[in-house]
C-alpha positions in Angstrom: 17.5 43.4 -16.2 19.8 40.9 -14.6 18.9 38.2 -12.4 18.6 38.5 -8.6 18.0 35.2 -7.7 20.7 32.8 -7.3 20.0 29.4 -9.5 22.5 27.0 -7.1 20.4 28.2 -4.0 17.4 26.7 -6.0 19.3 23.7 -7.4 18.8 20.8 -4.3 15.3 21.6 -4.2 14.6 21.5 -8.5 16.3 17.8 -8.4 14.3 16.3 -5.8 11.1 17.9 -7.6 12.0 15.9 -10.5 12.7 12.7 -8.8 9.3 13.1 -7.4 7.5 14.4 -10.8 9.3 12.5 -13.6 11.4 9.8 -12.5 9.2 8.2 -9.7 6.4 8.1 -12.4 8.1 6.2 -14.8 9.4 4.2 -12.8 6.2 3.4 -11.8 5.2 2.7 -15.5 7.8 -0.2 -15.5 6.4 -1.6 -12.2 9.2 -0.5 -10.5 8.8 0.5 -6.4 8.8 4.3 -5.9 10.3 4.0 -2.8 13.3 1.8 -5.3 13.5 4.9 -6.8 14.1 7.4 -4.9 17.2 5.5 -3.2 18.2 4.5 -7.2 17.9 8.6 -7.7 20.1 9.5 -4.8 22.7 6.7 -5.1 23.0 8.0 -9.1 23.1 11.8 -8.3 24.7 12.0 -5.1 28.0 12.5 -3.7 29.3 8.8 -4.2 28.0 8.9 -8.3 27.3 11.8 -10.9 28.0 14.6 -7.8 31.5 13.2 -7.6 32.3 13.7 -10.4 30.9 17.7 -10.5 34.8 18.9 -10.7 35.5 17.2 -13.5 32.6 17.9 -15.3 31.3 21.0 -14.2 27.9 20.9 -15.8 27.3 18.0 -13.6 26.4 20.4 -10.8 23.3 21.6 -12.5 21.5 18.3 -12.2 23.3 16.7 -8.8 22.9 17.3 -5.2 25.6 18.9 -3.7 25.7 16.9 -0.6 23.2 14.7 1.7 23.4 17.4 4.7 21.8 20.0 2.0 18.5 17.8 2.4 19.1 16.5 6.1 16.5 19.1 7.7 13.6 18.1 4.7 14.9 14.2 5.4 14.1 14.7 9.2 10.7 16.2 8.4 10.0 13.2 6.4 10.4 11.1 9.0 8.8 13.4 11.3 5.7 13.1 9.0 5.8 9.5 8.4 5.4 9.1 12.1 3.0 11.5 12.6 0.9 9.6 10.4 1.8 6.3 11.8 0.1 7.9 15.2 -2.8 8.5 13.1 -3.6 5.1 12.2 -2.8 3.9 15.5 -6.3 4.2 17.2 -7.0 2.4 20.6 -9.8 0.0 18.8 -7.4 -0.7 16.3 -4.6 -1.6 19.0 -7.3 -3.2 20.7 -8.8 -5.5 18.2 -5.1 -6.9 16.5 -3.2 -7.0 20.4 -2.6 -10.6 20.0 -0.5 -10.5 16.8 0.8 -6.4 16.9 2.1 -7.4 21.1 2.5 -11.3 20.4 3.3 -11.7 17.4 5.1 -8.0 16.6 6.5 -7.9 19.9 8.4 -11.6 19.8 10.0 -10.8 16.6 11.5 -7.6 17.2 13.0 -8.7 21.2 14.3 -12.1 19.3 15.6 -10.4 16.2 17.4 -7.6 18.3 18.5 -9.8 20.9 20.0 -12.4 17.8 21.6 -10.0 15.7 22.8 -7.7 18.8 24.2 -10.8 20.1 26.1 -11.3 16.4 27.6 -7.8 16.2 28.9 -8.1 19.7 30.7 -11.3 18.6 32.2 -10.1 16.0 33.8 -7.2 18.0 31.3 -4.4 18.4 31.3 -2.4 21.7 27.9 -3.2 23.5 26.3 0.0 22.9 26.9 -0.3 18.9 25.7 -3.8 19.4 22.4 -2.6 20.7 21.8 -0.3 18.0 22.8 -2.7 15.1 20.1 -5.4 16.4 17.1 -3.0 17.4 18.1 -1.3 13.8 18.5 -4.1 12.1 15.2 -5.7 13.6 12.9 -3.2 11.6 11.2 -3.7 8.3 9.9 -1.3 5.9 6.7 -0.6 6.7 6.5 1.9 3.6 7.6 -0.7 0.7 5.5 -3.6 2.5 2.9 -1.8 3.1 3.2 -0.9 -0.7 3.3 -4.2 -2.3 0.5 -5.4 0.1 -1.5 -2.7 -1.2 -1.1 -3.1 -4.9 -1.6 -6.7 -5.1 -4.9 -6.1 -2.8 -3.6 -8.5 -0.1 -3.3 -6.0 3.2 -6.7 -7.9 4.1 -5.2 -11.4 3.7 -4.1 -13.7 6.4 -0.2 -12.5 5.2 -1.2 -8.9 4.7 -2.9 -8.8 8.3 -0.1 -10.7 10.1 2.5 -8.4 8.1 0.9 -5.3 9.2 0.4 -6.5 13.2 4.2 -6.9 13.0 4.8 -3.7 11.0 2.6 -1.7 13.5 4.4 -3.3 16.5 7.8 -2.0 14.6 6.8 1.1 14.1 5.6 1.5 18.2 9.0 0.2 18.7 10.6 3.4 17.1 9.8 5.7 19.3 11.7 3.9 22.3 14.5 3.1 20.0 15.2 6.7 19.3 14.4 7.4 23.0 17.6 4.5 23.8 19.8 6.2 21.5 20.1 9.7 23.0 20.1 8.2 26.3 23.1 6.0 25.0 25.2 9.6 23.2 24.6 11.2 26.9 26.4 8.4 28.4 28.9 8.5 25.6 29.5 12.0 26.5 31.0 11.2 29.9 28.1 11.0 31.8 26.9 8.2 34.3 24.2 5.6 32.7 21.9 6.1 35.5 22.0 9.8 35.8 21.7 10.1 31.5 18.9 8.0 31.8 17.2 9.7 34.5 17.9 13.8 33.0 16.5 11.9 29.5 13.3 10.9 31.3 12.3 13.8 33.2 13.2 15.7 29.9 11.2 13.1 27.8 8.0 12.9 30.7 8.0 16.7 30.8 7.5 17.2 27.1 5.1 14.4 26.3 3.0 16.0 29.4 3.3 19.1 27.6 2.5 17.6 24.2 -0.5 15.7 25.7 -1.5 18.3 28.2 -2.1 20.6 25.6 -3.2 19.0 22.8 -5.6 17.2 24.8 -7.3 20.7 25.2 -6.1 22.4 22.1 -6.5 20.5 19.4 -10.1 19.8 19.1 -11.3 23.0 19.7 -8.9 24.0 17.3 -9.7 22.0 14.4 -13.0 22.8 14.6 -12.6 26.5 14.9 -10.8 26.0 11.2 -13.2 23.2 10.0 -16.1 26.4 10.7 -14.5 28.9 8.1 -14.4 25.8 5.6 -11.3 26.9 3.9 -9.2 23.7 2.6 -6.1 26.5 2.8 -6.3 27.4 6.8 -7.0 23.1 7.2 -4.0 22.4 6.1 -2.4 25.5 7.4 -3.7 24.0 10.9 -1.9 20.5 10.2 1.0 21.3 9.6 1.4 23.4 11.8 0.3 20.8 14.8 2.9 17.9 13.5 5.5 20.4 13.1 5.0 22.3 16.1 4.8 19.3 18.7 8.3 17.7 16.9 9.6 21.0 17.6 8.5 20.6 21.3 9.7 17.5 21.5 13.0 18.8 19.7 13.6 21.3 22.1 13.4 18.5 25.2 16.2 17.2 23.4 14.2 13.9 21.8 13.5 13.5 17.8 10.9 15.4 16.3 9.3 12.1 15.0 8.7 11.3 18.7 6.5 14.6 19.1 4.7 14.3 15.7 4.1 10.7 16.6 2.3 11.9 19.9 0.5 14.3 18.0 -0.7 11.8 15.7 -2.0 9.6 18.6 -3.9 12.3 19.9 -5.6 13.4 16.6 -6.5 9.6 16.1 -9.0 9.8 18.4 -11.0 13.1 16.8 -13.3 13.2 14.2 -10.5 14.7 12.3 -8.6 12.1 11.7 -9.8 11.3 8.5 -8.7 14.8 6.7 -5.9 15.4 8.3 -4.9 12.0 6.5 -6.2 13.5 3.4 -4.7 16.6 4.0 -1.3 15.7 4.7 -0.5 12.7 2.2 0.5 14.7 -0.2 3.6 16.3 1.9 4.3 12.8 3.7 4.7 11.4 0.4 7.2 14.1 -1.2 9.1 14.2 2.6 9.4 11.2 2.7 11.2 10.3 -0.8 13.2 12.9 0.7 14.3 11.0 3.4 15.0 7.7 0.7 16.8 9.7 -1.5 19.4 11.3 1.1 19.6 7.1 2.2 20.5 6.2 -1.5 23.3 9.2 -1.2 24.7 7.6 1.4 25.2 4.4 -0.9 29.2 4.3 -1.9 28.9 2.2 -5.0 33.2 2.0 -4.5 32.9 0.8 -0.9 30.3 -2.2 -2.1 32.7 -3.0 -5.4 35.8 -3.1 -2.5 33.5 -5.6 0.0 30.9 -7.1 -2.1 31.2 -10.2 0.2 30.9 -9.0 3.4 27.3 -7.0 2.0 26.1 -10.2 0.6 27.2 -11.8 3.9 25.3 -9.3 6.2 22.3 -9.0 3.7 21.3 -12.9 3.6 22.4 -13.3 7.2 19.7 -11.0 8.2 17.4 -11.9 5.8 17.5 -15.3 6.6 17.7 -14.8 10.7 14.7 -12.3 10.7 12.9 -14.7 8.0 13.4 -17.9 10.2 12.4 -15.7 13.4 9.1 -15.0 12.2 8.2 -18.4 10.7 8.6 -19.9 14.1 6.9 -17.2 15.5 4.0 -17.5 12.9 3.7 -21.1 13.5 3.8 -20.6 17.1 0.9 -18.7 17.0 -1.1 -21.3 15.2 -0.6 -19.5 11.4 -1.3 -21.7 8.7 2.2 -22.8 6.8 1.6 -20.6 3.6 0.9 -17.6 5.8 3.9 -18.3 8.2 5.9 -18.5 4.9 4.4 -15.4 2.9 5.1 -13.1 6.2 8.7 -14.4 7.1 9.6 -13.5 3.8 7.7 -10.2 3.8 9.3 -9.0 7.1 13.2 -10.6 6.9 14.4 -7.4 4.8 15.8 -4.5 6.6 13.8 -1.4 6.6 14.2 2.4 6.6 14.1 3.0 10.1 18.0 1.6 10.7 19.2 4.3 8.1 17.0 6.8 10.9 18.5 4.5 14.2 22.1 4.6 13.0 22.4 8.3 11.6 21.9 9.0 15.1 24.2 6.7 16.5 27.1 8.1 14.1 25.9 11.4 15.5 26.2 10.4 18.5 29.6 8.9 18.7 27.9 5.1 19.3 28.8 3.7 16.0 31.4 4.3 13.6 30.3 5.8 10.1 32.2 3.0 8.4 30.6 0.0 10.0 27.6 1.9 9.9 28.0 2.3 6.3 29.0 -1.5 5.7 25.6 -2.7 7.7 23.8 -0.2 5.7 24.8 -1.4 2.6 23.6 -5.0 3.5 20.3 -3.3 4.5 19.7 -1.4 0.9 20.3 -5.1 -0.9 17.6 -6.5 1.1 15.3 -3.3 0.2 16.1 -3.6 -3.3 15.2 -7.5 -3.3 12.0 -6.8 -1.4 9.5 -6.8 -4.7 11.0 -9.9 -5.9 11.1 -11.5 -2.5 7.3 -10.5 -2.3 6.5 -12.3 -5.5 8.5 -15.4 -5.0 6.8 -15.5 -1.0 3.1 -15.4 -2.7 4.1 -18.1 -5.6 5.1 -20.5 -2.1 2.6 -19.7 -0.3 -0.1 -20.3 -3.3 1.5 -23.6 -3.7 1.8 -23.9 0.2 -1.5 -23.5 1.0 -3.9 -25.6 2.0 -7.7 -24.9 0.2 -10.2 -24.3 3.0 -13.1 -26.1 3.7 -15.9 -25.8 1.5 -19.3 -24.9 2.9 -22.3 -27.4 2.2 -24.2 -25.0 0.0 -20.9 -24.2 -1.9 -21.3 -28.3 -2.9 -24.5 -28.6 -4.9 -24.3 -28.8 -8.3 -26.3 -26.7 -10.5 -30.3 -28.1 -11.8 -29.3 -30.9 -14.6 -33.3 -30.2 -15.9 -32.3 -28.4 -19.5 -34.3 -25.5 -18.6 -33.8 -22.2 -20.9 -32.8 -19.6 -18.2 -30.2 -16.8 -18.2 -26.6 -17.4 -16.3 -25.3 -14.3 -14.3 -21.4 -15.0 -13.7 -20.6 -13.4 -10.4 -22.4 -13.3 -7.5 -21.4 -9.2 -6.2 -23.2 -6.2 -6.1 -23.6 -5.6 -9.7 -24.3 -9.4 -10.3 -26.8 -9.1 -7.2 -28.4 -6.4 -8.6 -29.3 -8.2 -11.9 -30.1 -10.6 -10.2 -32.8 -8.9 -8.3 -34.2 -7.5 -11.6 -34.4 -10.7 -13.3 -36.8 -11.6 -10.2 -38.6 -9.0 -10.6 -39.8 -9.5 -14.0 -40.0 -13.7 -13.1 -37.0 -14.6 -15.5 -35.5 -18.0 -15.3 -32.1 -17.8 -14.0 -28.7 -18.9 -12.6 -25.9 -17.5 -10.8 -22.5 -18.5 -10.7 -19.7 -17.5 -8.6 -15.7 -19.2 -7.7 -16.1 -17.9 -4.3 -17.4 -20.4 -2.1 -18.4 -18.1 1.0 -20.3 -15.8 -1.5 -21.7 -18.7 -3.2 -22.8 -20.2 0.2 -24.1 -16.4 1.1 -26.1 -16.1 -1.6 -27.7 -19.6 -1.3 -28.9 -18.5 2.2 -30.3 -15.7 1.0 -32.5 -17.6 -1.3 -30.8 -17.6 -4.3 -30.0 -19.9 -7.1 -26.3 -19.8 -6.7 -23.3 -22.2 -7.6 -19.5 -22.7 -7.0 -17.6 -22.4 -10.0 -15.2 -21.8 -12.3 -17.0 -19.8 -15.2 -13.6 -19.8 -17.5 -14.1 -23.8 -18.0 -16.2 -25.0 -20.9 -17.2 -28.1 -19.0 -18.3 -26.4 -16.0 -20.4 -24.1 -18.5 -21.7 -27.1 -20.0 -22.8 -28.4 -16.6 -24.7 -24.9 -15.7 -27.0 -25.7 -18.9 -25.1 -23.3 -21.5 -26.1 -25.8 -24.5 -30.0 -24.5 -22.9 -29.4 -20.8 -21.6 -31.3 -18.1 -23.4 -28.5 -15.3 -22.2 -24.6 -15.3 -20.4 -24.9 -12.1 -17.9 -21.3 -11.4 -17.2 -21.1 -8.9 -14.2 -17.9 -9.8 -12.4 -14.8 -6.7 -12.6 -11.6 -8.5 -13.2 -11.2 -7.8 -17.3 -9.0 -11.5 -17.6 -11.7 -13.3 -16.5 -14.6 -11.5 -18.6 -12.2 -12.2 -21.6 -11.4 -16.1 -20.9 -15.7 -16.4 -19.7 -16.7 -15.0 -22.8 -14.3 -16.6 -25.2 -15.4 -20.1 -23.8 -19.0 -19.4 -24.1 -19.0 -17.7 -27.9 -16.9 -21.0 -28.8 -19.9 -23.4 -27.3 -22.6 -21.0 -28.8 -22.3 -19.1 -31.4 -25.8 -18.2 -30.7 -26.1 -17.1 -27.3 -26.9 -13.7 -26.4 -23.9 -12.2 -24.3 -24.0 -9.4 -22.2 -20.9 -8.8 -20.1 -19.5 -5.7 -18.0 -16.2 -3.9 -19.4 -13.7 -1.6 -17.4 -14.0 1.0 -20.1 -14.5 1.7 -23.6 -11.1 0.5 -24.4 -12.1 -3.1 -22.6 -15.7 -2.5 -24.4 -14.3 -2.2 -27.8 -12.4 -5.6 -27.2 -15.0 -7.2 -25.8 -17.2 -6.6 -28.9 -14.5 -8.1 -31.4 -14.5 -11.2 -29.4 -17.9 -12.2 -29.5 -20.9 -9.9 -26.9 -23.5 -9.0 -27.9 -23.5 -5.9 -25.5 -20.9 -4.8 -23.6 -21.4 -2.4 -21.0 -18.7 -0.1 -19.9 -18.7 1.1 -16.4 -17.3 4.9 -17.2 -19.7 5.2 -20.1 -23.1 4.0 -17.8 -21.8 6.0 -14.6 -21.4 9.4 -16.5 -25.0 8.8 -18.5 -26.5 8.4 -15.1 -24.6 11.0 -13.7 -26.0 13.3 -16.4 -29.9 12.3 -16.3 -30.0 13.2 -12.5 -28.1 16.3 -13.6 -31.1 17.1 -16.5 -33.8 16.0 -14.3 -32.5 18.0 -11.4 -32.2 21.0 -14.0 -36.3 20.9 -15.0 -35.4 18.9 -18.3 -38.8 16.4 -18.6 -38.1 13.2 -17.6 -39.1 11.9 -21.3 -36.2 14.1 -23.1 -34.2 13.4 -20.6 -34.7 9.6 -21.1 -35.0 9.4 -24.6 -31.2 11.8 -24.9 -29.6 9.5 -23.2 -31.2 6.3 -25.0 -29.5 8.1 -27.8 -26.3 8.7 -26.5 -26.2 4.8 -25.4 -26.9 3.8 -28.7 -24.3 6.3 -30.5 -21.3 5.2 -27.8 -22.2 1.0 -28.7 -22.4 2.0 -32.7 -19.2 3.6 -32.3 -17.6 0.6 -30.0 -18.7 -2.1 -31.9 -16.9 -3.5 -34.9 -18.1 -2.5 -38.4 -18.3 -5.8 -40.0 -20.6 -6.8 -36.9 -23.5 -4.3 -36.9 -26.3 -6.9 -36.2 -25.2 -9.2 -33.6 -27.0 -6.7 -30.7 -30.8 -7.9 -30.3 -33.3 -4.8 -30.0 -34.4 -4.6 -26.8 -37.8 -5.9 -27.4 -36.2 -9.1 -28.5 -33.5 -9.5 -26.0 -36.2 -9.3 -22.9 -38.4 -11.9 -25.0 -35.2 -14.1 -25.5 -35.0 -13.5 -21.7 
């Protein structure tokens, strides 16, 4: 039976599915950005690379996108969905509790950045609308690639990562206005009077954000938890799509951008007991949408128009770099940063960021900027983008080397007893060192901790404990804690470098010393057996044993078979982890709590 389905209709959709499944992956494997990516993708497969070339290769067409307009309306819901979730995290409190960096900080940079660079692209000869757009465009960062980095390297909680995101958020309120400016600026383009645009845009804007607010203010609550009662994931996410789609819609059809109405619906469901899941809910699609939205900016990339003014793109992409990086240091210092965090977020924020591809797609559209320079300025934005995880990595190397190390609490100074006492030594003063701890108490064994946190350290010796500040990696310090004396090394911190380097150090002062240490896995485990523990104890392994006793127990299994099955298990998994040529270095447990 022949087909009735045409493939090409299908095409668009099938190459952005496999950006998303297989190339944004492993990319990932090679620590490249996903966001990186999916503007690499577009730029390759696009009109300007392989789709270029579809007439004279034919079978090109199967694997290229036909043209960026065929993904414009998913692009727009992308953005639409990116701000709805922006709205999200927006909460009052939030707002409330950063408003001296998000409207101090976050508001200084983007007025001096926008004023600056405006100023620029009206001295080089661009009309004074165009020159609005350029600097307030050009003024943004991207909050998704920061935000990113920040988060992979664990630093959003940093002085850096909080000052970043305070400017970020402040950005990302300044979007909504900026889109706001821009349609106000096309009606005036259009022949009409400023005064009169401006007023029609208001009324138009006031009426639907009334309608937006008015509405969801008594609609969406009731709402969600009319669907939260049948407790069916399917009509929950059914509901929440349908709410950020339907208010950009709204605000759509009062001629603003559909990001403006998601974003209000996002503010609104912020303040619900909702909020949460819809987060949950909707990643997923915000994710895919988004990369979208890249992947139609890396079609717009015309490798031939960079090769014919590589220059000029160099030119505008350290120019901004360097005015928005020298903007926010001064601003950063101003409000009484330290130098390595002034440096770390200057270099974070000076790249451009996705919301100028959103700013001047409009502004093409609307007759306020012409596609070429818009294309040109682009271009310069894209190299920044693209220089963003290296920028990130040099700006924490500076600031590590930059920074000055913070004062040292007086119980963070004492050193540890110098009375050659046998006791244990538990490296790492955190919940799982806490808890050993506590259970060497409890059966009156002799011990130390040991932790290269000062404030824990300091927390710990408040609380009554026998804590020290440290470096656990360092024979000497080792040394100093009594290793030559210590009748076991408790290892319980989670980063797998420094379990390796602590336990290498201590096997090579004593050979004899009982080890026990904490692995990530079974993988980590095995390793940690061939270089010395005694017992290593991986955290997948333990977790899932538990898991299963409460399972048994909770099933009528007697507590004693229950216990004595997984004693067995335990036994078979560190049999099978250890080496074979060292089968007796584990005590039996009867020994190791006498050695202890």
């Amino acid at each position: 039976m022949a087909g009735t389905v045409d493939p090409s209709v299908y095409r668009d959709a099938v190459v952005v599915l496999a950006t998303a499944g297989v190339v944004v992956p492993f990319a990932k494997r090679f620590r490249v950005n996903s966001v990186l990516a999916f503007v690499a993708c577009g730029a390759l497969l696009g009109p300007f690379g392989l789709g270029g070339l579809v007439a004279a290769v034919p079978l090109l067409g199967a694997v290229t996108v036909s043209s960026a307009e065929a993904l414009a309306g998913p692009a727009e819901l992308g953005v639409a969905f990116l701000l709805f979730v922006i709205g999200l995290e927006l909460s009052f409190e939030r707002l409330k509790t950063m408003r001296r960096l998000v409207f101090g900080l976050g508001l200084g940079q983007v007025w001096l950045s926008a004023l600056f660079i405006g100023a620029c692209a009206y001295a080089v000869g661009q009309p004074a609308a165009a020159a609005v757009i350029i600097g307030s465009g050009l003024a943004l960062s991207s909050t998704a690639m920061v935000v990113e980095l920040l988060s992979s390297k664990r630093r959003m909680t940093s002085s850096a990562g909080r000052a970043s995101f305070a400017i970020l958020l402040c950005q990302d309120i300044a979007v909504i206005p900026l889109l706001f400016l821009v349609s106000v600026l096309g009606a005036q383009a259009e022949g009409g009077s400023l005064l009169a645009g401006l007023a029609q845009a208001m009324v138009q804007a006031f009426g639907a954000i009334a309608a937006i607010v008015v509405i969801g203010r008594l609609a969406l609550r009731p709402l969600f938890r009319l669907v939260a009662s049948t407790d069916s994931s399917e009509s929950f996410m059914a509901a929440t799509l349908l709410i950020a789609l339907g208010t950009g819609m709204i605000a759509a059809a009062a001629g603003l951008s559909m990001g403006l109405g998601a974003f209000i619906a996002g503010l609104l469901l912020a303040e619900t007991e909702y909020r949460r899941a819809i987060e949950v809910t909707i990643e997923p699609f915000k994710s895919l949408l988004i990369g979208v939205f890249f992947l139609t900016v890396g079609m717009g990339v015309n490798p031939a128009e960079i090769a014919a003014r590589p220059l000029t793109i160099i030119a505008i992409a350290v120019g901004l770099f360097a005015a928005k990086s020298l903007i926010v240091f001064a601003l950063a210092r101003r409000f009484k940063l330290s130098l390595a965090t002034a440096l770390e977020t200057a270099i974070m924020i000076g790249p451009g960021g996705e919301f100028a591809f959103v700013l001047f797609g409009g502004a093409v559209a609307a007759k306020l900027l012409a596609q070429e320079t818009a294309s040109l300025v682009l271009a310069g934005v894209s190299l920044t983008m693209v220089a963003l995880p290296f920028l990130a990595r040099l700006a924490r190397n500076w600031s590590l080397r930059l920074a000055v190390p913070a004062a040292m609490p007086d119980e963070a100074k004492i050193l540890p007893p110098d009375d050659h006492s046998a006791r244990a030594i538990v490296v790492g003063c955190g919940r799982v060192g806490q808890l050993v701890s506590s259970m060497l108490e409890e059966h009156h064994k002799p011990y130390i901790v040991i932790d290269s946190d000062p404030a824990v350290v300091a927390a710990q010796r408040r609380a009554g404990r026998p804590a020290f500040f440290g470096d656990a990696t360092r024979p000497d310090f080792l040394r100093l804690c009594g290793l030559d004396e210590a009748t076991t090394l408790i290892v319980s911190i989670n980063n797998s470098r420094v379990v390796d380097e602590t336990v290498m150090a201590a096997r090579a002062l004593r050979p004899d010393l009982i080890i026990v240490a904490r692995a990530r896995d079974a993988a980590h485990a095995r390793h940690l057996y061939e270089i010395g523990v005694n017992d290593a104890v991986p955290e997948t392994i333990e977790a899932s044993l538990q898991l299963s006793e409460a399972a048994l127990v909770g099933l009528g299994v007697p507590m004693g078979l229950v216990i004595a099955s997984v004693h067995e298990r335990r036994d078979a998994y560190r049999a099978e982890l250890k080496p074979a040529d060292q089968p007796a270095r584990a005590l039996p447990r009867h020994d190791r709590s006498r050695r202890l």
